[in-house]
N, C-alpha and C positions, 0 to 999 in steps of 0.2 A: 329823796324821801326814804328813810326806813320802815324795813315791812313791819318792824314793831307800831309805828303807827297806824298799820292799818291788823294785825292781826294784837290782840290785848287780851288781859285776863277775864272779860265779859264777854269774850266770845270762844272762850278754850276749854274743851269737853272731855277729859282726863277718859270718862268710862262712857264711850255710848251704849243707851240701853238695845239701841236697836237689832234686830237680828237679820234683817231683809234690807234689800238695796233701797229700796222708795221711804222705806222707813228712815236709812241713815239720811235720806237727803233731806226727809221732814225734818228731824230732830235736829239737823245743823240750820235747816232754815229757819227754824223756832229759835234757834239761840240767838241768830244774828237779829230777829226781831225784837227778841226780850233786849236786847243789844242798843236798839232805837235806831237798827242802822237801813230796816227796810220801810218803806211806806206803804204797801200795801203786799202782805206776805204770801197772798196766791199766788200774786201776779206773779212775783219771783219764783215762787214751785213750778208754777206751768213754766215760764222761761228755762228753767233749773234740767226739767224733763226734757224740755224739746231740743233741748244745745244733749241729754241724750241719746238721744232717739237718731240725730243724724251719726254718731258714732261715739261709743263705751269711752267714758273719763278716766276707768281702772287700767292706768297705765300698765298694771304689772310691778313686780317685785314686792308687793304688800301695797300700793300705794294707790287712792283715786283724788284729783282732781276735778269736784265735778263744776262747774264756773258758767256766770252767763253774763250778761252786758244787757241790763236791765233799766227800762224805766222807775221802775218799783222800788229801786236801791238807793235811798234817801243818801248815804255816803259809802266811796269803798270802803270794803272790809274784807276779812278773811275771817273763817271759819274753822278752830281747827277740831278735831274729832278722832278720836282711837278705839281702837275694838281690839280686844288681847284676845277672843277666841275665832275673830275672824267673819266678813261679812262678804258673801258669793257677790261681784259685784260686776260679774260678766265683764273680768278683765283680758285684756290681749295676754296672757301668760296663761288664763284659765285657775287662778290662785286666786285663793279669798285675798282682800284687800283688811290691811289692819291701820292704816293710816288715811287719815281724809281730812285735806285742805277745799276747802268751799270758801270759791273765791267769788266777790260779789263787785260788780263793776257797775257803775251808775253812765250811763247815757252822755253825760258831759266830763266824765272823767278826762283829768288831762294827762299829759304826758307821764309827768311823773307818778300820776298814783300807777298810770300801766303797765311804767317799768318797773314801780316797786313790785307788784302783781308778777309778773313774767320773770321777775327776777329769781323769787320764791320759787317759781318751777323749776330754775336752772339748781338750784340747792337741793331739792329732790333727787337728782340723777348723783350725789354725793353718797356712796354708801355707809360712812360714818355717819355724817348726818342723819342717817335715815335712824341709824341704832341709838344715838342718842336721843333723839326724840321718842323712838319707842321704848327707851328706857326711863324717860323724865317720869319722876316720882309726884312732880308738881306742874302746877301751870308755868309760874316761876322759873323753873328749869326749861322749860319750850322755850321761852321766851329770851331767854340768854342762850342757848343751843342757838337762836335765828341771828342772833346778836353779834355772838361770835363768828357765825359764818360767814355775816357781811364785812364783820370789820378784814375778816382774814382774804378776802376779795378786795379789800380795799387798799390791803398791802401792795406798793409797789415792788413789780418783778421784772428783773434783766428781760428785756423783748431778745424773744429769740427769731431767728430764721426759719424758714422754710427747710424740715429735714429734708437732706438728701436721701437717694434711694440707698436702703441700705445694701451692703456689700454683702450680708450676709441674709440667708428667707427667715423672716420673722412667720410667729405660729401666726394661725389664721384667728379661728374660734376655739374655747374652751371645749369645744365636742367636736372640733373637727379630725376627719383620720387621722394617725399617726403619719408622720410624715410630709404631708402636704404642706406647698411652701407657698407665700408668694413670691411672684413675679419680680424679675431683678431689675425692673426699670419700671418706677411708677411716673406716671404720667399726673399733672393736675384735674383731680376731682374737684368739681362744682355741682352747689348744692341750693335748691329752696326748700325753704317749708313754711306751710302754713295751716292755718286750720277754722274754721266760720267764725269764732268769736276773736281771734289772735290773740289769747291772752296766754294761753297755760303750754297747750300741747308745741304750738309753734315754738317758742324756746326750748322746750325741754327736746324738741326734736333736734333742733341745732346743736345744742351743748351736748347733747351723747355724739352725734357726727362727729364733733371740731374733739373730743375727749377721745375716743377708739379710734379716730385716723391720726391726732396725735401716736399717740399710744402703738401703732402700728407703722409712723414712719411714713403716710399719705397727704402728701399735700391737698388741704383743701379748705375752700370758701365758701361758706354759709350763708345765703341771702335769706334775711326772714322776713315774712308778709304779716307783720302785727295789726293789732289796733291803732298803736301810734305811727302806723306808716311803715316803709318798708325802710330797711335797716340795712346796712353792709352790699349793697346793691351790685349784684353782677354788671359790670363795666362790656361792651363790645369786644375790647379786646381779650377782654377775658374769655367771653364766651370761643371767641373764635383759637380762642389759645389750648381751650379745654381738651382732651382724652374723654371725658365721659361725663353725665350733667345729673344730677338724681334731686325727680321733683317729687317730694313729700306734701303731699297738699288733699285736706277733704275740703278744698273750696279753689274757687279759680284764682288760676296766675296768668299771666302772661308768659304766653307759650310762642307767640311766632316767631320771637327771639333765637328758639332755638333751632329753627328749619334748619334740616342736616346735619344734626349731631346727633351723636348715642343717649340716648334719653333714657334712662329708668324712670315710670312712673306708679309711684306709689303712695298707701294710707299713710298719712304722718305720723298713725301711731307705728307703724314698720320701723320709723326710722327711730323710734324710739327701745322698742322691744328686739329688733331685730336685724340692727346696728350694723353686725358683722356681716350680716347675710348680702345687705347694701354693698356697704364694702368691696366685701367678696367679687361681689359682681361688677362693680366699678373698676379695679385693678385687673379684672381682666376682661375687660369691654363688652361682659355680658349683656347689653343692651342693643336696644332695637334703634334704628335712625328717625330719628321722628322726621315726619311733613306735617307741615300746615295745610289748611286746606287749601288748594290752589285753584284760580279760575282759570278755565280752560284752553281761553286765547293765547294769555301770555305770561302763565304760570307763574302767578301774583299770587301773594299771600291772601285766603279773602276772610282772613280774619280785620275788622277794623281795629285800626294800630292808632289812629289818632286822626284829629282832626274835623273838615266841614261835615265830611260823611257819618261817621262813628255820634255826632252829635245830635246831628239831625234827625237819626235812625233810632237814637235813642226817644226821641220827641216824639216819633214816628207811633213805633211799637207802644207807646204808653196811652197816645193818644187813642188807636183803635176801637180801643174796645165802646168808648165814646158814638165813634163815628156808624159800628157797628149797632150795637144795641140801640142807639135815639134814633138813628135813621130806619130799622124793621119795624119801632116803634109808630114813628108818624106814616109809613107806610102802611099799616095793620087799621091806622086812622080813619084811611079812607073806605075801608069796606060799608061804614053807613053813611056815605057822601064825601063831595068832593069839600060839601060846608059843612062836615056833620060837627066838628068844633068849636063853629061862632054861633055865641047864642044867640046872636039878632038872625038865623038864618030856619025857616022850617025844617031843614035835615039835622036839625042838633041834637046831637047826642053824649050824654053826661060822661058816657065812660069812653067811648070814642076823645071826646075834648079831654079826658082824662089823659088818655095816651100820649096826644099831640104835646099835651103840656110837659110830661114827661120827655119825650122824647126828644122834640124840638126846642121846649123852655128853659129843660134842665140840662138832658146832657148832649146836646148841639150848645147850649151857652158855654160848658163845661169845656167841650173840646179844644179851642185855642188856647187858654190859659194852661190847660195840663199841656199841648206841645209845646207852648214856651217853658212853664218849670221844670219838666223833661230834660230837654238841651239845656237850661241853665245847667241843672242838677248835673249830666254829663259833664259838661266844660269844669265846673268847681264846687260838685261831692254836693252832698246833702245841705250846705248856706246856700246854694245857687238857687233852690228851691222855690222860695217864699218869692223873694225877687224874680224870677224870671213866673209865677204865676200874676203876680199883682203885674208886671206888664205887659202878660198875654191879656188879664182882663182890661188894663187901658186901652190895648189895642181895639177891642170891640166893642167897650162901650163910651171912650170918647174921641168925638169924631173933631169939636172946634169947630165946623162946618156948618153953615145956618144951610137947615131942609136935609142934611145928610145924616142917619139911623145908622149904627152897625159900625164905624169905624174903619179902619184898614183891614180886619179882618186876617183868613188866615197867613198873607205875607208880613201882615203887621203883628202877629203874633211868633212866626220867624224871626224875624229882626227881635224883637222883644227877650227871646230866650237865648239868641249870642249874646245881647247886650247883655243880659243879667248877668250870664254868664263869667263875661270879661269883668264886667264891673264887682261883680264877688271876689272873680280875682284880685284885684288890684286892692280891694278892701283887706282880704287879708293878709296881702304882703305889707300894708300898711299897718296892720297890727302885728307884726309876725315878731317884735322884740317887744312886747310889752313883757314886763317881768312873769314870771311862773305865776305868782300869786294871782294873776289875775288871767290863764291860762284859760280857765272853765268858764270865766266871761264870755270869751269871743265868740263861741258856736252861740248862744242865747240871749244877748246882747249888741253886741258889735257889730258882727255878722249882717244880720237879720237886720237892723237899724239903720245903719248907712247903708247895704244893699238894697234893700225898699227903696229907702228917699231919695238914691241916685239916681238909681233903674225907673223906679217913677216919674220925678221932673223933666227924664232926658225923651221918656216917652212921650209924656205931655207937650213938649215943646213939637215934636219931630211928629206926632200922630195927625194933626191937622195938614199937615201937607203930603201926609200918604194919602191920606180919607179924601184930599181933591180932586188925587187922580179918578178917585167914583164919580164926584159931579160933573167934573170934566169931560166924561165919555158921556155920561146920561145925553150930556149937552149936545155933543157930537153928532151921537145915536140918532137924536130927534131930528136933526139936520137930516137927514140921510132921508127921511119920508119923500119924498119926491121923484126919489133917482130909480135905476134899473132894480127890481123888485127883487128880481135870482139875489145880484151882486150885494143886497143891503141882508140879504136870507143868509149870504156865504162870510160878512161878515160878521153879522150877529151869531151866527151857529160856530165862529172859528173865536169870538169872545166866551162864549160859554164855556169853555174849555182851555183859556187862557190859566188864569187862575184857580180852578175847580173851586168856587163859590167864594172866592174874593172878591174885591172890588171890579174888577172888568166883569166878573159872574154876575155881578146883581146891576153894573150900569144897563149890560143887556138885558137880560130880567125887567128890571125899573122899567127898561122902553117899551117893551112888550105889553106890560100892564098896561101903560101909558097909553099905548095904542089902543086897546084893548077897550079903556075907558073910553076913546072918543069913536067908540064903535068899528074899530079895525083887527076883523081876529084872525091872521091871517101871520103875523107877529108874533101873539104870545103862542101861536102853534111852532115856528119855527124854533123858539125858543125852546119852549117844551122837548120837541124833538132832539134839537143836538146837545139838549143839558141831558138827556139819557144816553148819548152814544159813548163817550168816554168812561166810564164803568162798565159798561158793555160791549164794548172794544177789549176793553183790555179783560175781562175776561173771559171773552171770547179766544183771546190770544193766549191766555192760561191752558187754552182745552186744545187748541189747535198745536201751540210749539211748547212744549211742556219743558224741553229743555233751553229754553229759554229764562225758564223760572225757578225759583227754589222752592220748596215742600209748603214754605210755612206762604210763600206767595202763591201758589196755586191753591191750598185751602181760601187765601182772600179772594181769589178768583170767584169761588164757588157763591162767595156773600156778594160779591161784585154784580150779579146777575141780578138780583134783587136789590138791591140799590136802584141801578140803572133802569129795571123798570120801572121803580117808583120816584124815578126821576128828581134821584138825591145821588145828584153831579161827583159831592166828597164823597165818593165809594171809591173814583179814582185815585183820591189821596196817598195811600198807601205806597201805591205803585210810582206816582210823580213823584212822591218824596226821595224815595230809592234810588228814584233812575231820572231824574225831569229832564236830562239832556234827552232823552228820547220818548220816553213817554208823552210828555207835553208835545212836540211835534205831531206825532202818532195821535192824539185824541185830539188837536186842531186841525188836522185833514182830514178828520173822518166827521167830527164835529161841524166843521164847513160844508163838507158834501151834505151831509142831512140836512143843512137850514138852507142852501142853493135848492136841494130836490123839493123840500116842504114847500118852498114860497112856487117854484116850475110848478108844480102841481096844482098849485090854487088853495091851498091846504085851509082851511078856518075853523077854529078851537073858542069854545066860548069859557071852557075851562082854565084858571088860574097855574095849574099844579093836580097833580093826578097821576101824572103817567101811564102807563099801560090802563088802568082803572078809570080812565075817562078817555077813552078812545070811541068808545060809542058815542060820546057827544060832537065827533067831528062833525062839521056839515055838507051834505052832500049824500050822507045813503054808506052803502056797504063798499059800494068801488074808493069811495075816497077814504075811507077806513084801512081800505088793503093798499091806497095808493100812500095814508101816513106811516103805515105799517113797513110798508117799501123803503121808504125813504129813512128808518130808523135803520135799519137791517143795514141797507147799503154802505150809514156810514160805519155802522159798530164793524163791518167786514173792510174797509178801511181801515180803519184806524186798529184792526187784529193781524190786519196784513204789514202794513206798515211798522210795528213795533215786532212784530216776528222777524224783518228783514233788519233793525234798526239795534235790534236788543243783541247782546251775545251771549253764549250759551255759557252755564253755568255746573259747577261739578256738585250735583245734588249732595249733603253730609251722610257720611256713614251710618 
């Protein structure tokens, strides 16, 4: 695609009136609107400002690209705009800028509009081009300037080699001392860059690199982290082959790649304005050895690189805030009764039942579907989305199962976010050679259309026979009334902590009720009981082996406390998602001892659900209050011992 296509004479500003930076960015966003190229022309200012605000567009030399990748941007386009006396535009050089490309990306832009886009930045860094365009007398004249400089790119040229080092010291910088050479054996330099929206800076960061190490006789390779994906990709053996690596980036890349090499890290407009300085320091290994972060046992990268963990942990982190907020919600519930929500009950209360509904109707419903779109979105980018939500939501709301509510719940919403996952994949490898033209289809079309209705039917067939393994234990469960009281306490209390509120979590639960109703409350205390120790465990284990845990998990520790009293089991989530080889262990021994002590004790609970806030309804007086009291503590101190001895220690981030 030619950037004449997307930059045209309805969008080309010969004289901006503007004299302030916000101004120039209004007045180019006003044109591309008169233009029909925006649909809603705030939207784009505010985007316009805040691709800003994380770092100046004013590359320097007279020139700003300020660019954003907007919903708002009906088609791309380009903006062009000049100022002959000059607009402060807080550029990396400190020089008015007299040139301004406003480049406008739409949200479904495909490949080709992003390289025509990216391409125009690399034309910037041409100093002729730059004069003729600030010379053009006409739009006309812009527009054959942009014209010319593609077809002159378009020329084929003899491939050269990799210069040898020269024999003789080439100058450094234009301001550097007199005299100063470089180094008579350069070694291969390796490069990324990138920058949040990848459209402008990331190119133009690479084409000054590959243009000045030319130009100086430096071998070197440019990886760029664009919009359309990453480009010219550092290869292992390269890495391993490199002298020195220089990462250009105001947004992340993958870095554990580089464990134990010379790293320079820097702004990507550096590597734009300040070329040589890079350089400089590359040819003579003025760089630091980077490390990854490493875990303490066996000095492992702990960055996640790929895979079941990296996926999961994404599901994890997104899910939280869910589990947090619904869950202090329906806790907060109970301060005007353990019934103060059901309006057939005389403790109801409108704003109380208000909270519960919130908390537990909306976002406890919320939570599975956001951990499966989560990990879909991980495994394959923003299509995995939609598909792995719609089969976090089959997961819990169909069950297939006559008498069975809730579905398979949070394992069934696991399973749900790989499958999307892969099955996005596979969708789009399936579309991956449909002609260009029909490019911007796939993310909003294709994508999204067969990801749903694969991920969906595959759900619905496979969701009934997860949701049995629930009935299947209910059934089991009630079998067990008869037998040794302790041993049915130790394993009801060691299911409550199987799943943290999956299917094994509520067949237990179910039987407790169950009991409960035929007048046996001796059951849903046990229950009660070891569905608070695992939140309570482990954050007790947060206070107790702190180096066991990372920052951001010892802050969930502190919510964990409150969960656990309130006797919302998924407070452990977090932490079983992380780590389940030991965690889950850890909260079903501690889990177990507290429903063995409840039932030894004689424990009987007339309450449903309450936690700590219906402990006075135990029966028996004050000693059996301090002997459920006992029996919580013992196991949360289990299960804090047991994952302090089980977990390994961890190297807190800098």
């Amino acid at each position: 695609m030619n950037i004449t296509s997307l930059l045209t004479k309805d969008t080309v500003l010969l004289d901006l009136a503007a004299t302030s930076k916000e101004a120039a960015l209004s007045e180019l966003v006003g044109k591309l609107d008169e233009a029909g190229r925006l649909s809603d022309r705030e939207a784009f200012m505010n985007d316009i400002l805040a691709r800003e605000e994380q770092s100046t567009t004013g590359i320097g030399d007279g020139i700003a690209i300020p660019h954003a990748k907007s919903a708002a941007v009906r088609e791309p386009a380009i903006a062009f705009g000049r100022s002959a006396e000059g607009i402060d535009y807080a550029s990396l050089d400190g020089q008015p800028a007299h040139l301004f490309f406003m480049i406008a990306a739409s949200e479904g832009a495909n490949n080709a509009h992003l390289e025509a886009l990216s391409r125009l930045a690399t034309f910037l860094m041409d100093g002729k081009f730059r004069d003729r365009v600030l010379n053009a007398a006409t739009a006309d004249e812009v527009l054959a300037a942009v014209n010319d400089k593609e077809r002159e790119l378009e020329e084929p040229e003899a491939p050269a080699e990799a210069p040898e080092a020269p024999a003789e010291s080439v100058p450094v910088q234009a301001d550097a001392q007199a005299g100063q050479e470089e180094p008579s054996a350069l070694g291969k330099v390796l490069a990324v860059t990138a920058c949040p929206t990848g459209i402008a800076h990331t190119y133009m960061a690479a084409e000054k690199l590959n243009e000045r190490a030319k130009e100086r006789g430096i071998p070197i390779k440019v990886e760029t982290n664009g919009s359309s994906g990453v480009k010219n990709r550092l290869t292992a053996e390269e890495i391993a082959e490199a002298d020195v690596i220089i990462v250009a980036a105001d947004t992340k890349v993958e870095m554990a790649r580089f464990d134990g090499k010379p790293v320079i890290q820097t702004k990507v407009g550096k590597a734009i304005h300040e070329t040589d300085v890079l350089l400089d320091r590359a040819v003579t290994k003025d760089a630091p050895i980077y490390h990854a972060e490493r875990k303490a046992d066996k000095g492992e990268s702990a960055e996640p690189k790929s895979g079941f963990y990296k996926h999961l942990m994404n599901g994890v982190s997104n899910m939280l805030p869910f589990v947090v907020g619904g869950g202090i919600l329906i806790a907060l519930s109970f301060f005007w009764g353990i019934n103060a929500s059901d309006p057939e009950s005389p403790e109801y209360n409108a704003f109380a039942a208000m909270l519960n509904t919130i908390g537990g109707g909306k976002a406890f419903f919320l939570m599975v579907p956001v951990l499966a779109g989560f990990i879909a979105s991980s495994i394959a980018e923003r299509p995995g989305f939609a598909p792995g939500m719609v089969g976090g939501l089959i997961a819990i709301t169909v069950s297939g199962v006559e008498g069975a509510d809730g579905g398979s719940g949070f394992l069934g919403g696991i399973i749900a976010g790989f499958l999307a996952g892969y099955v996005t994949l596979f969708v789009k490898k399936m579309f991956a050679k449909l002609p260009d033209a029909l490019e911007g289809l796939k993310p909003v079309l294709f994508y999204p259309l067969f990801g749903i209705a694969i991920t969906g039917i595959i759900m619905m067939l496979i969701n009934p026979q997860l949701t049995k393994l629930y009935t299947g234990l209910s059934s089991f469960l009630e079998g067990l009334g008869g037998t040794n009281q302790v041993l049915v306490g130790l394993i009801i209390g060691a299911m409550m902590a199987v799943d943290m509120g999956g299917p094994v979590n509520k067949a237990a639960y179910t039987f407790g009720i169950a009991m409960l109703d035929a007048g046996n409350f001796n059951f849903i205390a046990a229950v009660m009981a070891a569905g608070m120790v695992p939140p309570l465990g482990m954050a007790l284990a947060t206070t107790l082996f702190k180096k066991r845990f990372s920052k951001q998990e010892q802050e969930a520790g502190k919510t964990a406390y409150v969960l656990g009293a309130c006797f919302i089991t998924e407070g452990v989530i977090p932490f079983a998602a992380a780590d389940p080889a030991r965690v889950i262990p850890a909260s079903i021994g501690g889990a177990a001892v507290t429903g063995a002590l409840t039932m030894l004790f004689d424990i009987s609970l007339r309450a449903p659900h309450g936690g700590v806030f219906v402990m006075g309804l135990v029966d028996g007086g004050l000693m059996k209050v301090i002997l459920y009291a006992a029996a919580i503590i013992a196991g949360a101190i289990v299960t804090a011992f047991l994952a302090g001895m089980l977990k390994k220690p961890v190297v807190q981030a800098a």
